[in-house]
C-alpha positions in Angstrom: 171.3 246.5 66.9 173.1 243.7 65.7 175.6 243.7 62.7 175.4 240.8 60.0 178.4 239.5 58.7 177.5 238.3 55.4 180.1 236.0 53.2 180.1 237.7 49.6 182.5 236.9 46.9 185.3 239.0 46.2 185.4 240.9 43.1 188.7 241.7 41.8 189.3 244.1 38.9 192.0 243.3 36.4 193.1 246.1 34.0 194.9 244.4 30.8 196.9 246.6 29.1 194.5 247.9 26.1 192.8 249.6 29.4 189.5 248.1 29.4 188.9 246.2 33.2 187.6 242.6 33.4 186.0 241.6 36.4 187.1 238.3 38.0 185.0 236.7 40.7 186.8 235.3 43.9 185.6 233.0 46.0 184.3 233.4 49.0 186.6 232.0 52.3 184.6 229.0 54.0 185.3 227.4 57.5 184.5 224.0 55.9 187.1 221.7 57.8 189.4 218.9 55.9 187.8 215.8 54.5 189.1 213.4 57.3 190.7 210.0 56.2 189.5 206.6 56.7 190.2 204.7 60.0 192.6 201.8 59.2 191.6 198.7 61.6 195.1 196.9 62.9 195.8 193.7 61.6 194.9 190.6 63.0 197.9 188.8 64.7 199.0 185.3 62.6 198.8 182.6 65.0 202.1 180.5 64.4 203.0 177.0 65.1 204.5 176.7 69.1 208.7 176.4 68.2 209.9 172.6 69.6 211.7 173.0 73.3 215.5 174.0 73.0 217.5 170.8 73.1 220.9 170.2 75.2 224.0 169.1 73.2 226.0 165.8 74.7 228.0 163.4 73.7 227.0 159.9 73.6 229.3 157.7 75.3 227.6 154.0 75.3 225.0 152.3 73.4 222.8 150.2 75.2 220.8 149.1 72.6 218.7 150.4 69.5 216.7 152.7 71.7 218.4 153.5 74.3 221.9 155.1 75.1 223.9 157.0 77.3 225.7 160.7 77.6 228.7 161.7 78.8 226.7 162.9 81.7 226.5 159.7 83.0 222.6 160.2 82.2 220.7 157.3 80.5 218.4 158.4 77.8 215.2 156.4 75.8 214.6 157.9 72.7 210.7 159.2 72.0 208.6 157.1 70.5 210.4 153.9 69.0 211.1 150.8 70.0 213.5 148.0 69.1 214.5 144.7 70.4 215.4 143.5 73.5 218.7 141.9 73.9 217.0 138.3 73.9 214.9 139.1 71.0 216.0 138.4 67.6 217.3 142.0 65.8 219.0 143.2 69.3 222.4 142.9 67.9 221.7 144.6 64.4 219.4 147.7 66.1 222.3 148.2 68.7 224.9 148.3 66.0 222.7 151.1 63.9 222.5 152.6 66.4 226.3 152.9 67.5 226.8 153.6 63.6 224.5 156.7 64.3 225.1 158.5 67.7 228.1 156.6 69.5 230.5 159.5 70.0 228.7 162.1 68.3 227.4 165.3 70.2 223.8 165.3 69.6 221.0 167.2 70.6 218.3 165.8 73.5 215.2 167.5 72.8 212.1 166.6 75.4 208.1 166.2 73.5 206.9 163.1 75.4 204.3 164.1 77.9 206.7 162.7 80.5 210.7 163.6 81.3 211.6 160.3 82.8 210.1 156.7 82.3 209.8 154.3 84.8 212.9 153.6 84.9 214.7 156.5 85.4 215.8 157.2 81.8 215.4 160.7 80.4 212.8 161.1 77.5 214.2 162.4 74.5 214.4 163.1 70.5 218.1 162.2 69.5 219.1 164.4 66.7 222.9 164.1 65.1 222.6 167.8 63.0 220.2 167.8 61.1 219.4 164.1 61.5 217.0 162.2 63.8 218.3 158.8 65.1 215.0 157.8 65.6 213.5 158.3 62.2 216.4 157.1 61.0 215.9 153.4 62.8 211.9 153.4 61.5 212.9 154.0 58.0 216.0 151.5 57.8 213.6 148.9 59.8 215.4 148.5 62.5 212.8 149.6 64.8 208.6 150.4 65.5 206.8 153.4 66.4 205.4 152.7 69.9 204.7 154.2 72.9 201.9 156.9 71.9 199.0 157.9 71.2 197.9 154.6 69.0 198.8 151.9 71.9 197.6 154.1 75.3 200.2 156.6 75.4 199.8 160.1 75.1 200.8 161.8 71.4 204.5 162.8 70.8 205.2 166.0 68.7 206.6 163.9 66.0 204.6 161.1 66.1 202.9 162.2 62.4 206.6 162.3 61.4 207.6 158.3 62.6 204.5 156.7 61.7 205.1 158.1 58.2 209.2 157.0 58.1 208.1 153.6 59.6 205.6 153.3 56.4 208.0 154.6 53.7 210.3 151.2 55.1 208.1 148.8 55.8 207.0 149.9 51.7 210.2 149.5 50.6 211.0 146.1 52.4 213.8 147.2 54.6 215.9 145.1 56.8 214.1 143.2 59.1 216.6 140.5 60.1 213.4 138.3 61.9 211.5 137.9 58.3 214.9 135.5 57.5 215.2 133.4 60.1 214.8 129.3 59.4 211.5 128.2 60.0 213.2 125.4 62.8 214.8 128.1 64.3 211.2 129.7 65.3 209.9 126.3 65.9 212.0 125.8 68.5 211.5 129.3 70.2 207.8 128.6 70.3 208.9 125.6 72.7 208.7 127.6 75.9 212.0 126.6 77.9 210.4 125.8 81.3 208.4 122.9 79.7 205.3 124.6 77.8 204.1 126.7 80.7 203.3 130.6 79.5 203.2 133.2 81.6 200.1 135.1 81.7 199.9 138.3 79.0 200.5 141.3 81.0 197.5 144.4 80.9 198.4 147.5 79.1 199.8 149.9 81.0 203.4 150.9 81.8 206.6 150.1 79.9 207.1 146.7 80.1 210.4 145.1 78.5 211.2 141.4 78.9 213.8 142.2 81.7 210.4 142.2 83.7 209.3 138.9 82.9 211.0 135.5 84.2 209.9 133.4 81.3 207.8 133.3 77.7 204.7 135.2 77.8 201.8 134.6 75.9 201.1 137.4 73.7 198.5 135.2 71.8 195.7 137.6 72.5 197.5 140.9 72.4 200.7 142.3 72.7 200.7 146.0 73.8 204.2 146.1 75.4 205.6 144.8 72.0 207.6 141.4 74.1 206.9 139.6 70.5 209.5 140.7 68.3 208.7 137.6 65.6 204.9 137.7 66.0 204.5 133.9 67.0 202.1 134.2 69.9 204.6 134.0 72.2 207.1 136.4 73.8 210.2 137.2 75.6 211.2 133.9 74.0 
């Protein structure tokens, strides 16, 4: 025969002292297990902007001109993005000297961001910072120089491209120094002269770099000037 086990309460007698016992009920003992506690799902993780690429810190040793210079490595180096005149364009010698003003001597940091290390011509690809100070943001907002070479004229974006077009704006807003916008009006007339007699040469296709180092004479730039040859914006360039 098998024996029930039945839970009952417990009665527990409790004699105060005037003698008369009160009964008190106990409960009964219960194998009810603990109330478990909600599962806590993990966090999502926050995505967070990819940091720019580490930079190497040189010194610059020669300024070649307002977009280009060179580092005690012997390495040549064209800065990201801007562009400035040639040295038979009118504003080479006031770009250059801005330029020498900002880096020449200075250890500054070469950070890459252009979808390419080298151009065409061997010259190393990089944002020029002095501290906290970008040379090339620095030469968009004084007006010594354009945003070019991106995403807007066939190149691929830069990682501060948002960042120059905005500098070139706040310049070109407040009328900054553009040494071209001065010149005598007889002084363009004659550069519109082409020197070999009124012969052009043929505007190039976009493409590649192009400076007028490549050319051997005026280009017409009438229909289009994607290589930025015509600094004065007279149809004609490399003049």
């Amino acid at each position: 025969m098998k024996k029930l086990l039945l839970a009952v309460p417990a009665v527990v007698l409790f004699v105060p002292a005037c003698g008369q016992a009160i009964a008190v009920d106990m409960p009964a003992e219960t194998d009810t297990p603990p109330t478990s506690q909600p599962t806590v799902e993990p966090a999502a993780p926050v995505e967070t902007a990819e940091p720019e690429p580490q930079g190497d810190e040189l010194v610059v040793t020669y300024i070649e001109d307002g977009d280009t210079i060179e580092v005690n490595t012997g390495e040549r180096v064209r800065l990201i993005g801007i562009d400035t005149p040639e040295q038979s364009e009118c504003g080479f010698e006031e770009a250059s000297q801005r330029m020498e003003v900002l880096t020449l001597g200075q250890t500054v940091t070469l950070t890459p961001g252009a979808q390419d290390d080298v151009d065409r011509y061997g010259r190393l690809l990089r944002y020029v910072d002095v501290g906290e100070v970008d040379a090339g943001e620095v030469m968009l907002m004084s007006g010594f120089a354009i945003p070019r070479y991106n995403s807007t004229d066939g190149y691929g974006e830069h990682d501060r491209e948002a960042l120059y077009e905005a500098a070139y704006e706040v310049g070109e807003a407040a009328g900054n120094f553009n040494p071209c916008d001065d010149e005598p009006p007889s002084i363009i007339e004659e550069q519109e002269t082409p020197v070999d007699g009124g012969q052009l040469l043929p505007p190039p296709a976009p493409g590649p770099d192009l400076d007028c180092s490549d050319f051997s004479g005026p280009v017409d730039t009438s229909g289009g000037d994607p290589h930025g040859l015509d600094r004065d914006h007279d149809g004609v360039g490399c003049e």
